[in-house]
C-alpha positions as CSV (number, residue, x, y, z in Angstrom):
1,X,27.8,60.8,-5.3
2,X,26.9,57.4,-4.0
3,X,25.9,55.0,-6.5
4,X,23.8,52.1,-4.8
5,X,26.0,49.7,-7.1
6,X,28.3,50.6,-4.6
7,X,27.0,48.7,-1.5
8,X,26.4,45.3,-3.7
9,X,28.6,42.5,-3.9
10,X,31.8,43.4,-6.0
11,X,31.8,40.1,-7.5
12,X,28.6,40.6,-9.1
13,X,28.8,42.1,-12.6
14,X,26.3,44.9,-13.2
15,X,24.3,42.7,-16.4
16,X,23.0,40.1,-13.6
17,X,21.0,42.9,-12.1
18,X,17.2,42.1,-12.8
19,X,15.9,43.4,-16.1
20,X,12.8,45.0,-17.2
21,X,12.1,45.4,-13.2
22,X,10.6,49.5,-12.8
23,X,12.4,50.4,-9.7
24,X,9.9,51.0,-7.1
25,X,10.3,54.1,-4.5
26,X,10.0,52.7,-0.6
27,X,6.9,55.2,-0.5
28,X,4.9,53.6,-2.9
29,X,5.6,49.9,-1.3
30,X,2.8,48.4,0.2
31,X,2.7,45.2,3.1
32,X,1.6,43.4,0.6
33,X,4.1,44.1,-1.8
34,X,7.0,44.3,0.8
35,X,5.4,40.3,1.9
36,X,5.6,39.7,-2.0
37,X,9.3,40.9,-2.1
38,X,10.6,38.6,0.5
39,X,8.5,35.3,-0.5
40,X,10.0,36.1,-3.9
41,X,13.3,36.1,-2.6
42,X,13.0,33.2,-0.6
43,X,11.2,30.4,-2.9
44,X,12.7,27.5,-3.6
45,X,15.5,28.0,-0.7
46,X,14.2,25.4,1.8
47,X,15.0,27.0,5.6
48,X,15.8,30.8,4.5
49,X,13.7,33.7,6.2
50,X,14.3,37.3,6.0
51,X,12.8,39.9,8.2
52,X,13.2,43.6,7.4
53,X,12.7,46.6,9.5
54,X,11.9,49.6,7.3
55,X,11.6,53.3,8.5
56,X,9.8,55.3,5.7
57,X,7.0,57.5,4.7
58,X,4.4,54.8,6.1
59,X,6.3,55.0,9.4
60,X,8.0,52.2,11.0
61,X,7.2,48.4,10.0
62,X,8.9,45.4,10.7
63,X,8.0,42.6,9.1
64,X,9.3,38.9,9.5
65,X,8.7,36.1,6.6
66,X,9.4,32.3,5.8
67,X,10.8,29.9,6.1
68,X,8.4,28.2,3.6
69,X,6.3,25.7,5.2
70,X,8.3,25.7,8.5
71,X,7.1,26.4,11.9
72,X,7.2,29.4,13.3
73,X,7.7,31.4,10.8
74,X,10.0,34.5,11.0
75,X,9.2,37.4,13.3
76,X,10.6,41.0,14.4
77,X,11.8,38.5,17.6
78,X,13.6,36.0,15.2
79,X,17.5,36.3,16.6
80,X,20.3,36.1,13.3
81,X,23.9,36.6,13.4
82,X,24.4,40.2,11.9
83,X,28.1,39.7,11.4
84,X,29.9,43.0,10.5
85,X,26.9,45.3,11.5
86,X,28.8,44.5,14.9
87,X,31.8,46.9,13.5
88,X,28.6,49.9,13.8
89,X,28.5,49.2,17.3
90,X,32.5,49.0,18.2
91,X,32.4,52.2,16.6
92,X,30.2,54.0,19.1
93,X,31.6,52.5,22.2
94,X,35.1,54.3,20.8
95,X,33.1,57.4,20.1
96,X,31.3,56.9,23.7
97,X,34.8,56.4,25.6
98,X,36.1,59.2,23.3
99,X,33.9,62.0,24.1
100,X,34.1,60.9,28.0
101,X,38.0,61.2,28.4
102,X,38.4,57.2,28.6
103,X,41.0,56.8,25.3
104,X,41.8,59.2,22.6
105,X,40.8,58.9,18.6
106,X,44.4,59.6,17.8
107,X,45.8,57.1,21.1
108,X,48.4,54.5,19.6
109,X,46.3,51.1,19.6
110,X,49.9,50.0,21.6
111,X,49.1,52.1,24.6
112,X,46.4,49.8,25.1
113,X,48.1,46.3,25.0
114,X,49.3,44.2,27.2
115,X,52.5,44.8,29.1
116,X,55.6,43.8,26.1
117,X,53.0,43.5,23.6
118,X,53.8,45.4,20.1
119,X,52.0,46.7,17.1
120,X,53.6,46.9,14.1
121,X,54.3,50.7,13.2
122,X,56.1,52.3,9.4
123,X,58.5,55.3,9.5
124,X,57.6,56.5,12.6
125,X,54.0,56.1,12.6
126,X,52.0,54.1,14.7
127,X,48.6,52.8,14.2
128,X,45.8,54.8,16.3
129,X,42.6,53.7,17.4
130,X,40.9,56.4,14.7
131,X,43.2,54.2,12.1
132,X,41.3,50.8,13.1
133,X,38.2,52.1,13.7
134,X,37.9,53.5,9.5
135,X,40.1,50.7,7.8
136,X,43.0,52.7,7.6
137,X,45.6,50.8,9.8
138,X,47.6,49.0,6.8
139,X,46.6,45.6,8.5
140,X,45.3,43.2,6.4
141,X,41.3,41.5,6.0
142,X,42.7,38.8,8.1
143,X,45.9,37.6,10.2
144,X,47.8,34.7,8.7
145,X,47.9,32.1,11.7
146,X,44.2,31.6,11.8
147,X,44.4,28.1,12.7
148,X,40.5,27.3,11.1
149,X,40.5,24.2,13.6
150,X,36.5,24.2,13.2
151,X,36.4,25.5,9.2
152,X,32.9,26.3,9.2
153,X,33.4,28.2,12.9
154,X,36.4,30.1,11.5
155,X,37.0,32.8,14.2
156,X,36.4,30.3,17.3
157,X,39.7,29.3,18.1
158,X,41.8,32.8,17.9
159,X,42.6,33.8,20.8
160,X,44.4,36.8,22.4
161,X,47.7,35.1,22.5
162,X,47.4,34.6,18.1
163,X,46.5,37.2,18.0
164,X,49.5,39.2,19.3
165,X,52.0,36.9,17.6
166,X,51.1,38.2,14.7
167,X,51.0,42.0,15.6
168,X,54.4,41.3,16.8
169,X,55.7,39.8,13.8
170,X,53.4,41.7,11.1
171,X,55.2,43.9,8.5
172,X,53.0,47.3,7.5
173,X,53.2,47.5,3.8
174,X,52.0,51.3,3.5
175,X,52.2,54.1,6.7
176,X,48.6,54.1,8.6
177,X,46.0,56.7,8.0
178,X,47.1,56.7,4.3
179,X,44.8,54.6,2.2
180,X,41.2,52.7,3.1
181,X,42.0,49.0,3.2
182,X,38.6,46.7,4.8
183,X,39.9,44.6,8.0
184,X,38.3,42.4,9.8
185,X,41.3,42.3,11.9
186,X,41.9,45.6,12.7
187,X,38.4,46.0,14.2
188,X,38.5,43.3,15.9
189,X,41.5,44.8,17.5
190,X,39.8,47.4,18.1
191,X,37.1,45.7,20.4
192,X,39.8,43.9,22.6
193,X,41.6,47.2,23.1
194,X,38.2,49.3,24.3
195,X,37.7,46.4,26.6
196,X,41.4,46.4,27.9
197,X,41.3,50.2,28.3
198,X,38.1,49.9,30.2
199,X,38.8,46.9,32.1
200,X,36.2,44.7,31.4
201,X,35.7,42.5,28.2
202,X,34.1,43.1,25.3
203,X,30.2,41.4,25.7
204,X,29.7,43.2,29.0
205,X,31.3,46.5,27.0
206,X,28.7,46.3,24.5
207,X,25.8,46.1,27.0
208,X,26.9,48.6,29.1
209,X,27.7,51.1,27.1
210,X,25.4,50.7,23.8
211,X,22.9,47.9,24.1
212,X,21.4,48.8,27.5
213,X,21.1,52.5,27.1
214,X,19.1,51.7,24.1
215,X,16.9,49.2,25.7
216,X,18.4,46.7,23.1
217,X,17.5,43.8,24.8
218,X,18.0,41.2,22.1
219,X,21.3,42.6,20.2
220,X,24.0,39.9,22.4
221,X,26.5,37.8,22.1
222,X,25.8,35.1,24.4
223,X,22.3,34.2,24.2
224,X,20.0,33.2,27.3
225,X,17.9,30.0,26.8
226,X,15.0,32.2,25.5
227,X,16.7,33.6,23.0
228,X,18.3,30.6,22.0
229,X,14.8,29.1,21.4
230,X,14.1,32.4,18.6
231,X,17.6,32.3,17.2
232,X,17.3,31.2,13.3
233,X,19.6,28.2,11.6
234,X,21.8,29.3,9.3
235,X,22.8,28.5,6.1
236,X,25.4,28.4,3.4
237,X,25.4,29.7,0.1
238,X,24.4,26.5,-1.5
239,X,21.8,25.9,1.2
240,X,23.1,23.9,3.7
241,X,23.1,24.3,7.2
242,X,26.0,26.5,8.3
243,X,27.4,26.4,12.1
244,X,26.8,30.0,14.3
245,X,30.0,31.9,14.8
246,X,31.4,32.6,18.0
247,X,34.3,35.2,18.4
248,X,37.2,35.4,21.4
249,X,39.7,37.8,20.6
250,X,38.3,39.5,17.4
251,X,34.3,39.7,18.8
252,X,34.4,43.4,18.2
253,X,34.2,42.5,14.5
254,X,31.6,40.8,13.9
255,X,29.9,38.6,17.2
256,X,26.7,40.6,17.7
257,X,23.2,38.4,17.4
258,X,20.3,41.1,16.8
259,X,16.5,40.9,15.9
260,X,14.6,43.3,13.2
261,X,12.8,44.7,16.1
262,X,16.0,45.9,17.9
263,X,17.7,46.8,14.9
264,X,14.8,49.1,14.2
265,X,15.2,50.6,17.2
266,X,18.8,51.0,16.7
267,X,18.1,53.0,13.5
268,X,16.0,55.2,15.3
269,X,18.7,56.2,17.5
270,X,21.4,56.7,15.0
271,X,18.6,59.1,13.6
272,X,17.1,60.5,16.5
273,X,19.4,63.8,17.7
274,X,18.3,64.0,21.1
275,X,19.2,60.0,21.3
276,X,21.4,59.0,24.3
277,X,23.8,58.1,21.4
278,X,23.7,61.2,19.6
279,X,26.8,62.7,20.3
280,X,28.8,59.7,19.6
281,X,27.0,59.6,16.3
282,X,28.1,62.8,15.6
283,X,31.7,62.0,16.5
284,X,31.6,58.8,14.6
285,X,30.7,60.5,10.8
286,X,32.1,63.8,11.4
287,X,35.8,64.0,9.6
288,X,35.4,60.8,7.2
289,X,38.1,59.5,4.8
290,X,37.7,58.9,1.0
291,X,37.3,55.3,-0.1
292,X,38.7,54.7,-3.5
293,X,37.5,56.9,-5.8
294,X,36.1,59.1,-3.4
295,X,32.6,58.4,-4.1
296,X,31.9,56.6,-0.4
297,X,33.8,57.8,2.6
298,X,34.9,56.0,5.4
299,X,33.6,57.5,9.1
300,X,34.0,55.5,12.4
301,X,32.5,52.1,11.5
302,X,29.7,53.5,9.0
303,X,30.6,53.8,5.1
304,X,28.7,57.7,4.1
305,X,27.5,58.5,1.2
306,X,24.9,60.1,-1.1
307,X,21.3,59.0,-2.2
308,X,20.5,59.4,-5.8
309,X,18.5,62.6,-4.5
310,X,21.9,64.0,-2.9
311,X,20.9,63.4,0.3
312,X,23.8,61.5,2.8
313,X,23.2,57.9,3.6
314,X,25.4,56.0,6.4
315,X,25.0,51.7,5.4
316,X,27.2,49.0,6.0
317,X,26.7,45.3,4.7
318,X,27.4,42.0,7.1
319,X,27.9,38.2,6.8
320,X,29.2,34.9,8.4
321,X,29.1,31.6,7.1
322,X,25.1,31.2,7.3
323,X,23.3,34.7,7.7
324,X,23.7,37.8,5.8
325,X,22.9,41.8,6.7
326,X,22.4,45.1,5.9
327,X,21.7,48.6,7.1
328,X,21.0,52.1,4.9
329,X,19.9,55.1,6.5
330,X,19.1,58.2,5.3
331,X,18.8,60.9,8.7
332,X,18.0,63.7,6.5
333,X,14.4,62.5,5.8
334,X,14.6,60.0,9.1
335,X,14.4,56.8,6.7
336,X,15.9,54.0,7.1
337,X,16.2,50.1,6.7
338,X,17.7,46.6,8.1
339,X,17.1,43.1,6.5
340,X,18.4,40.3,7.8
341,X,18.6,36.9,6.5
342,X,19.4,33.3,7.5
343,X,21.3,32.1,4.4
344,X,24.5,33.2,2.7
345,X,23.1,32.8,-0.9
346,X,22.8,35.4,-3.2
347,X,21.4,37.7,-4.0
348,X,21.5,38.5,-0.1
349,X,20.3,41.5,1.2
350,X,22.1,44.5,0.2
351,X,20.5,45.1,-2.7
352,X,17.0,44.5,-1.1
353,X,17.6,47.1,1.2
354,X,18.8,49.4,-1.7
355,X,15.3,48.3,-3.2
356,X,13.3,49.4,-0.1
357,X,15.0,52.6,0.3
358,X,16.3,54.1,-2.7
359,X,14.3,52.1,-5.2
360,X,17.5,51.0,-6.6
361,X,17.0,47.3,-9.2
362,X,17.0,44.0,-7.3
363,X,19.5,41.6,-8.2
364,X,18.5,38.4,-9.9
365,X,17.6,35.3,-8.4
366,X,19.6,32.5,-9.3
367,X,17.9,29.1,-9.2
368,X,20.7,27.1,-8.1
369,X,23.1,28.5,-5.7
370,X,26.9,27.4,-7.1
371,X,28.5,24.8,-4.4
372,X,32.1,26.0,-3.3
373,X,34.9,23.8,-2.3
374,X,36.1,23.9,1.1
375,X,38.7,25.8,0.9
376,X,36.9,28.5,-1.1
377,X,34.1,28.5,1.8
378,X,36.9,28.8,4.2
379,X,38.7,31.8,2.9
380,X,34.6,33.3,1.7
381,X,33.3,32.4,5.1
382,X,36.2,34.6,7.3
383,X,36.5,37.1,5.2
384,X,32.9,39.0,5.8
């Protein structure tokens, strides 16, 4: 069974969770209280804003707050960078081509290279599309030749041609499909092949396939002038402005820009059954892998799960070098919840969402966000 522990940051140990805080059940949460929650969160970190999008007994409510004495405040229009929610959304556009004949699950990801590309492949087995799209490829986080010419832009500069020097030269250390391993990488593989396969790239992929059936009108990757007027500054983990991210070869991992308003209207779909997404939903959790221990299992793109009440949750967690995401939802009882934020400090967001949902403990707020040196932002920054 899912623990929400689970879904927080591993590097947190469980004794900084808040104590003497009654977990409170999202049915019991008022506007108030759910305004209360977020300024909380959000004092004394000049320029951060969250905005959540919570689907629960009350019904739907988004909700958009901060930043603190800054004009205008945050709103369900208020564009971040949701940075591996993106992966949710690759996901479906495999399970959309699948079901439709375009690629197979179980295709060889080399099938959909270039002409004398390669992709690394142990005893015989080659790396599917199935394999990228749950983390079980044997690629690692992140390729080695990076080239971090922009550190705080990290994934700017790789391109299609680093990208296949290193599948050529990369070295499996375990057979795909064997054991969960979290990559970046291998989903953002993933995106370049769906575009390749359906001859078009991956921005116009995502539109056509996902965001425009669903009326998503703000979840892009380019954004038009108005929405660059709504889209939120970023910021690091020590509070400092962070640059936006942009993606070439590896946008399928983590490009998207969304709002709390579309992301609530994503969540609806993933719930919905008669949703125009629906049947790739269904495709995308129906034979998942274990994770570890078993506790979580991997599906296409979603992590499943259990509530505390036994019931199963799909979530995912997201981040770039300024903004920080997460999505829990619970299709059994049709609850669900997003929050979004403009800052990489933590406590983030994933175990605010695990507050608003499950009533699981908040994590504590420390008053002074620790400073990393370069090199550590580099290598933190990449690797969401």
């Amino acid at each position: 069974m899912l623990s929400w522990l689970a879904m927080l940051p591993l590097s947190t140990p469980l004794s900084a969770y808040a104590q003497g805080i009654t977990p409170v059940p999202d049915d019991s949460l008022s506007d108030a209280q759910l305004k209360a929650l977020i300024d909380a969160r959000i004092a004394g970190r000049a320029g951060e804003g969250i905005a959540i999008a919570l689907l629960d007994t009350k019904g739907q409510r988004i909700l958009g707050r901060g930043p603190a004495g800054q004009a205008p405040p945050f709103s369900a229009r208020t564009l971040f960078e949701i940075g591996s929610l993106t992966k949710l959304f690759t996901a479906l556009i495999l399970a959309d081509m699948a079901l439709k004949g375009e690629v197979g699950l179980d295709d060889p990801a080399q099938a959909w290279l270039p002409p004398g590309a390669s992709m690394p492949q142990r005893h015989g087995r080659q790396i599917t599309l199935r394999d990228l799209a749950m983390h079980l490829s044997g690629l690692p986080r992140l390729p080695d030749n990076m080239p971090f010419s922009h550190p705080e832009d990290p994934y700017a500069d790789y391109g299609e041609a680093l990208l296949l020097d290193f599948l050529a030269r990369y070295r499996l250390p375990r057979d795909p499909g064997m054991r969960y391993e979290y990559s970046n990488l291998g989903f953002g593989l993933l995106g370049s092949l769906l575009a390749r396969a359906a001859q078009t790239d991956y921005p116009s992929l995502l539109a056509r396939r996902i965001t425009g059936p669903l009326g998503l009108h703000d979840t892009a990757i380019t954004l038009s002038p108005d929405q660059q007027t709504r889209f939120a500054p970023g910021y690091d983990a020590a509070m400092r402005p962070a640059s936006p991210w942009r993606f070439t070869a590896l946008a399928g991992a983590g490009a998207i820009r969304s709002t709390a308003q579309d992301m609530a209207m994503f969540m609806q779909a993933v719930m919905d059954p008669a949703s125009v997404i629906a049947p790739a939903m269904q495709l995308a959790t129906a034979s998942p892998h274990p994770i570890g221990d078993g506790r979580n299992r991997a599906g296409l793109g979603w992590v499943i799960g259990q509530s505390p009440a036994g019931e199963p949750l799909l979530f995912h967690d997201g981040g770039t070098g300024g903004f920080r995401s997460s999505i829990i939802v619970e299709p059994g009882r049709r609850h669900g919840v997003v929050v979004l934020a403009n800052a990489a400090a933590e406590p983030a967001t994933a175990d605010l969402a695990a507050h608003l949902l499950l009533g699981a403990p908040l994590q504590l707020i420390s008053p002074a966000p620790p400073i990393m040196t370069l090199p550590a932002q580099r290598q933190e920054r990449a690797r969401r």
